[in-house]
N, C-alpha and C positions, 0 to 999 in steps of 0.2 A: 533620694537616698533611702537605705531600707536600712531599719533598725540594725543593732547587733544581737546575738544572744549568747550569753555565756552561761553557765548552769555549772555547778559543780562537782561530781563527784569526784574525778581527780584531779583537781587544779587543786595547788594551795591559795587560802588565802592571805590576804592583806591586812591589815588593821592598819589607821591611817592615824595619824597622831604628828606632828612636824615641828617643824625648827625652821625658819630661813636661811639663804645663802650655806656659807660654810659650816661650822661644828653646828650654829644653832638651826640648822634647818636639817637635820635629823632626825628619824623618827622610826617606829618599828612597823617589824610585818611579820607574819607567822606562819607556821606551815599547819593551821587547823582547816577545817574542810568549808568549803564554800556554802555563803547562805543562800537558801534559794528565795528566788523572787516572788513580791506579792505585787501585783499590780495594780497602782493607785498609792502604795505605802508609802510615804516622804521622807520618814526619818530613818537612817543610816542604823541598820543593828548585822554586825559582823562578830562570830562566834572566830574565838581565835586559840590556841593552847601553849601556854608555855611563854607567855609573851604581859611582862611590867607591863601596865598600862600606865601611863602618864597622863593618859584624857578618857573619859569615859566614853568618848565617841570614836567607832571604827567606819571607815568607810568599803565600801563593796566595790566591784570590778566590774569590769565589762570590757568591749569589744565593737567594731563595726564595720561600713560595708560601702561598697563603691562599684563606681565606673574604671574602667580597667582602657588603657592604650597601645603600644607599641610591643611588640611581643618581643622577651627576652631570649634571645637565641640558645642560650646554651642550659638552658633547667635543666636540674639535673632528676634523674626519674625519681617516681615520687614513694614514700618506704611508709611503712604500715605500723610502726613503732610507736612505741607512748602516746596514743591518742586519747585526745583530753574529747570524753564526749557530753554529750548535756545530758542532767539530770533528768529521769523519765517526770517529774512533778516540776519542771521549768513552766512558765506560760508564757507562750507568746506574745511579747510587748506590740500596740496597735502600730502600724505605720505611721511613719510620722511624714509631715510636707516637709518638706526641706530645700534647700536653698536651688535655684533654677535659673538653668545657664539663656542667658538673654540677650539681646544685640545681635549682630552681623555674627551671623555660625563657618567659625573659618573650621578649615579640613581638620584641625586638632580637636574641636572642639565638638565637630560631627563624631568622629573618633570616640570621644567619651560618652557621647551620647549612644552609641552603636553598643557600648561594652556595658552600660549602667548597670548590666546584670551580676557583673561582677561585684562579690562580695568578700571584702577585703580583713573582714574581722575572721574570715576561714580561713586554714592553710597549714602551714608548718614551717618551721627553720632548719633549711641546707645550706650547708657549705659552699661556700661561692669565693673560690682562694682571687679571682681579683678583688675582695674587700681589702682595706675598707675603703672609704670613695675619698677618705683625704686622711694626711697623715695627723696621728696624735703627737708626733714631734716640731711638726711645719707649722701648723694655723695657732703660732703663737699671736697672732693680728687682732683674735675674735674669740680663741679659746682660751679660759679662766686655768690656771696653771693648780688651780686646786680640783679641775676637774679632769686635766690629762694625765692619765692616768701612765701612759709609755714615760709622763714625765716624773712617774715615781718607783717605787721600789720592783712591783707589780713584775714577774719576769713571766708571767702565761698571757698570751695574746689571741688564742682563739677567740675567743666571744669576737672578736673582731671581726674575723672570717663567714658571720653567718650572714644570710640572707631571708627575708621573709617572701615564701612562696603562696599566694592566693592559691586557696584548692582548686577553682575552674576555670583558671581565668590568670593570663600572663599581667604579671604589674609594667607598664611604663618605666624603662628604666631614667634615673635623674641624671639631666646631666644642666651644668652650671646655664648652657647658654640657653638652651632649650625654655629654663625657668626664666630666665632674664625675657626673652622675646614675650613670654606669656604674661611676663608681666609688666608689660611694657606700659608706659605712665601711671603705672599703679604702688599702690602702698599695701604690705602685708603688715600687720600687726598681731604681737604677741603681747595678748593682757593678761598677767595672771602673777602665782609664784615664784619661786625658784627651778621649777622643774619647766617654767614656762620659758624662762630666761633661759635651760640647756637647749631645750629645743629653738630657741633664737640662736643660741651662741652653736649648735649641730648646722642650722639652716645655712650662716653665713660660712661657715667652712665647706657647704658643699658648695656652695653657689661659686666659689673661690678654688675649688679644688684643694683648700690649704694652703694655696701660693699667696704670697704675699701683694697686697693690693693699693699701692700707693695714689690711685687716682678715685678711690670709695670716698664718698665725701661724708664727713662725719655734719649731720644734719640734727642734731639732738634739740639744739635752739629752737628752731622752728616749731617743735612741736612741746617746748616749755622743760626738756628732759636738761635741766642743769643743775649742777652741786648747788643745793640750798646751801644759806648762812649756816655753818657749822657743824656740814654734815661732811661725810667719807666718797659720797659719791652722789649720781643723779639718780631719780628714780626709774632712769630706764637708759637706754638710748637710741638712735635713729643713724645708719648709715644708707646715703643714695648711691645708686651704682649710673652713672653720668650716661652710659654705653646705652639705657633704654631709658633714662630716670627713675629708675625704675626703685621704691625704699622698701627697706623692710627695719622694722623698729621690735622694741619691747619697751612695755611699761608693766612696773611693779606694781601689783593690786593682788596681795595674796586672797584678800578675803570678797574681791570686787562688788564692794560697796565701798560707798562715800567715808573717808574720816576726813574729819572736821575738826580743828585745834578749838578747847573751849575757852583758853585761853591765850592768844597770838602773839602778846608780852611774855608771856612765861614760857621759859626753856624748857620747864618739864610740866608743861600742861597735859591733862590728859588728853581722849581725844573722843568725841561724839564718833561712835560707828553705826551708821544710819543706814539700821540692815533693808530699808523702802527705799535704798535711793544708790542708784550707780555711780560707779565712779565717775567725780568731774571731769577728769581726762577723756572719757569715752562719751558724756556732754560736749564736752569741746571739739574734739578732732572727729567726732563719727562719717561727718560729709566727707575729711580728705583719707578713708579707708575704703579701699576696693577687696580684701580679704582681711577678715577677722577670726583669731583663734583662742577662747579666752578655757582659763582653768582655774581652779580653785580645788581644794581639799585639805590640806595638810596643814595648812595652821590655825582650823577650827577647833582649841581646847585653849582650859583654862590658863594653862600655864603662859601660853602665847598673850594672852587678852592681857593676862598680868604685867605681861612685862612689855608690851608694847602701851601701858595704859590706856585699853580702848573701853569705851562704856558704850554698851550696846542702845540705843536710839531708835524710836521708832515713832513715828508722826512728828517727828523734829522733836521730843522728848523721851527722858529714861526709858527703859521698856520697861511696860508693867505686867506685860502679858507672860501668865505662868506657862502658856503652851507652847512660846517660841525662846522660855529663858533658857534652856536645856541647850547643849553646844550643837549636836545633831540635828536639833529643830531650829535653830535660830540658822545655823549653815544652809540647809533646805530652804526654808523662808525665803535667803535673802536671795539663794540661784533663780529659786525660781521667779522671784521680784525681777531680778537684773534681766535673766532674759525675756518676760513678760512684757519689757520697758523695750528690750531690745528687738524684738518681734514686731512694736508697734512701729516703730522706726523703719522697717524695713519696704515700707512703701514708700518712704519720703525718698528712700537713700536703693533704686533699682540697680545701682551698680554693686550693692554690696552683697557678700557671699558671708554669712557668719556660720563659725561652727564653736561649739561646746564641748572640748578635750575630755575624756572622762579621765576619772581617776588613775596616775602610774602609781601601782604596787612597790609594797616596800614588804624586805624579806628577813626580817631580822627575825632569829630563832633564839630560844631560852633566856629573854630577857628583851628590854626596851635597849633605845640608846645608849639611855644613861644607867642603865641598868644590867651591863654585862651581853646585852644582847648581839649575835652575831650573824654573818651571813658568808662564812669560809669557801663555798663551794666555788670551783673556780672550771668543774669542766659543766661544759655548755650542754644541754639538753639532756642532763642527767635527771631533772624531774621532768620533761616531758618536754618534746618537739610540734604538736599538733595541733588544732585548737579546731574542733568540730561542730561548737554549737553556736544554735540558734539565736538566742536571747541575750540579752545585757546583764550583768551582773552589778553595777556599777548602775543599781536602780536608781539610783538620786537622779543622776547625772539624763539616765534616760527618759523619768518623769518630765524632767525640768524642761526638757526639749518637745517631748508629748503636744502634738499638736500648735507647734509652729512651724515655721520656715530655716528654725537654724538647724545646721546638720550638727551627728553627734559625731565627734571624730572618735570611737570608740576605740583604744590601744590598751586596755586592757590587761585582757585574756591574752593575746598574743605578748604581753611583756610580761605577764605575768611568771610564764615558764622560764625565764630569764633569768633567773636568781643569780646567777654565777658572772653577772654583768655590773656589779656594783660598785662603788669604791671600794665599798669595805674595810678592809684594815689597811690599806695603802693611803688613805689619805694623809695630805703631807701637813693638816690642818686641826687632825682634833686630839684629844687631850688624848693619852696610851689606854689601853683599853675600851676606846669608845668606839667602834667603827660606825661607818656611814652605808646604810642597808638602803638607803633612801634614794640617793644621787646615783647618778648612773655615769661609769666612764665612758669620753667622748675619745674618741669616736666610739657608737655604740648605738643603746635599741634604740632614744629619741631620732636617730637617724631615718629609722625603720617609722618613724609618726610624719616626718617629713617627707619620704617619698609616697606614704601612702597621701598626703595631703595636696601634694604636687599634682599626682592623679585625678585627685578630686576636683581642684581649679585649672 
């Protein structure tokens, strides 16, 4: 895999701040200009305007890049409009190793290997009126009713319609069965946030077409995902598709590190967050995962720590350390700890292909969340269709992967120009005046993170 680059001079940015699930996974994004990258720098510093901060820490954007398969027949020619190009003071991020297709090379697989030139964090968004690839009225089976968006007020449906086109190179189009054969006796896994959970809950509707699938066997058991003693739900779930056995799951791990209850009696104990140490779930289950795609960003501030009760932990005690208290540097720390852990692993476990999501932008203008903040635009590539650079912007994310074996799925830049794809004020879920600049309506971009991922494995 080859890095992404993204640089800014016309892209808006992001500021990353969050909420989980519904109203409280929320968070702003702004239209100030993008930072440019230092190479080697860890901690998140994103210049933003116009935008309540609720956390002192913004995170950065980025982008990235692949092997490319089956050629789409109908692209449509490619238009010269709102290109986003890289900053002339960008610096090119080192190569990084990344994950390497292994075993018996069947003709698909030759295929990706042929095209790995393809780079997927380039391209632009055209109109492709057969999207979108499943209905946001049909896959009520898999899609969360506070993120279907056809299922609320919402009367504009372009964003729907677009397509992401790779600048040199035709993407593999997705189709359900195609994914099933390739991944036949395997397990895909999404570890991460809320935005990790759309692109779970985008994946199964494509892989379904939307139709309703009475023979997916709901597998959550098996890998421990069940309603704790007096909770709302599990912390993830696992459905298998019996036709290849083929699972693909999620587990919740906003901050993917270890929490730890400090006290197991107490309902409202707080919780060791043990930024050296990976989540247990991904100790336990790593052997029965054949693709891994984990994420983090958005609920690294104070306000989250607060109200989730977490105390930050480091050598299995408080942290004392002034240069990781900071929300920016304890988030950096702990990525780069987790995949650090998780690179070591990657010998034990030759079957498995990990990758590292970077950050999805959030577009909320003249205010946060909770602070009047909004994101109205509703026609699609009116800040910009293109995305021409080289570099990552979404430096954390690209550090953190620096020199191992996992790949960075870098979606960025390419979502970034997407502002007008968001809940927004249609949500059927948050207090009136609060819109959701953060979550993205399904069907929609995390679609566009799944076919480019499809590609990849």
């Amino acid at each position: 895999f080859l890095p992404l680059i993204i640089s800014g001079a016309d892209i808006k940015t992001v500021p990353v701040d969050p909420k989980t699930h519904v109203k409280e996974d929320i968070s702003t994004l702004t239209r100030g200009e993008a930072i440019n990258n230092k190479e080697g720098q860890h901690v998140d510093k994103t210049r933003s305007t116009n935008t309540a901060k609720s956390s002192s820490d913004f995170e950065e954007v980025n982008i990235q890049k692949k092997e490319a398969a089956a050629k789409h027949k109908h692209s449509p020619k490619r238009e010269e409009t709102n290109v986003v190009e890289s900053g002339s003071d960008s610096k090119l991020i080192a190569e990084t190793n990344n994950v390497i297709l292994r075993g018996n090379t069947s003709e698909q697989e030759e295929k990706s290997v042929d095209h790995q030139a393809c780079d997927y964090r380039k391209g632009k968004w055209v109109i492709d009126d057969r999207r979108p690839l499943y209905s946001g009225h049909g896959c009520k089976q898999w899609l969360a009713s506070m993120w279907a968006c056809r299922m609320m007020q919402r009367q504009d449906f372009a964003f729907e319609k677009l397509r992401w086109q790779p600048k040199d190179c035709e993407m593999e189009e997705f189709e359900g069965s195609k994914f099933l054969k390739r991944m036949k006796d395997k397990t895909l896994a999404f570890v991460g946030d809320s935005l990790g959970r759309q692109q779970f809950q985008s994946l199964m509707c494509m892989i379904t077409a939307g139709k309703n699938s009475p023979d997916v066997l709901d597998v959550g058991k098996d890998y421990g995902l069940v309603i704790p003693p007096g909770g709302k739900r599990p912390n993830g779930w696992a459905y298998r598709f019996p036709s290849t056995n083929t699972t693909v799951l999620y587990y919740w791990s906003s901050t993917l590190c270890d929490l730890e209850p400090l006290d197991i009696l107490d309902p409202h104990t707080e919780y060791a967050m043990h930024l050296d140490r990976p989540p247990a779930f991904l100790r336990d289950f790593l052997d029965r995962i054949d693709v891994l795609v984990l994420n983090s960003g958005h609920h690294w501030n104070r306000g989250k720590l607060k109200a989730n009760k977490w105390i930050m932990y480091v050598g299995g005690k408080p942290n004392t350390n002034r240069r990781i208290a900071d929300m920016g540097s304890a988030k950096n720390f702990t990525i780069h700890s987790t995949l650090k852990w998780l690179n070591s692993q990657l010998p034990k476990h030759p079957h498995l292909k990990a990758f590292y999501r970077s950050i999805s932008p959030r577009h909320f203008v003249n205010g946060d969340w909770n602070s009047g903040g909004s994101c109205n635009n509703t026609i699609p590539m009116s800040i910009g269709k293109e995305v021409l650079q080289e570099e990552s912007t979404d430096q954390s994310a690209a550090s953190a992967v620096k020199g191992t074996r996992i790949a960075l799925l870098d979606i960025t830049a390419l979502s970034q120009v997407r502002d007008e794809g968001h809940i927004s004020r249609f949500s059927i879920t948050a207090s009136p005046g609060v819109q959701d600049c953060l979550h993205w309506c399904l069907p929609g971009v995390p679609d566009t993170w799944n076919e480019i991922l499809f590609a990849l494995i």
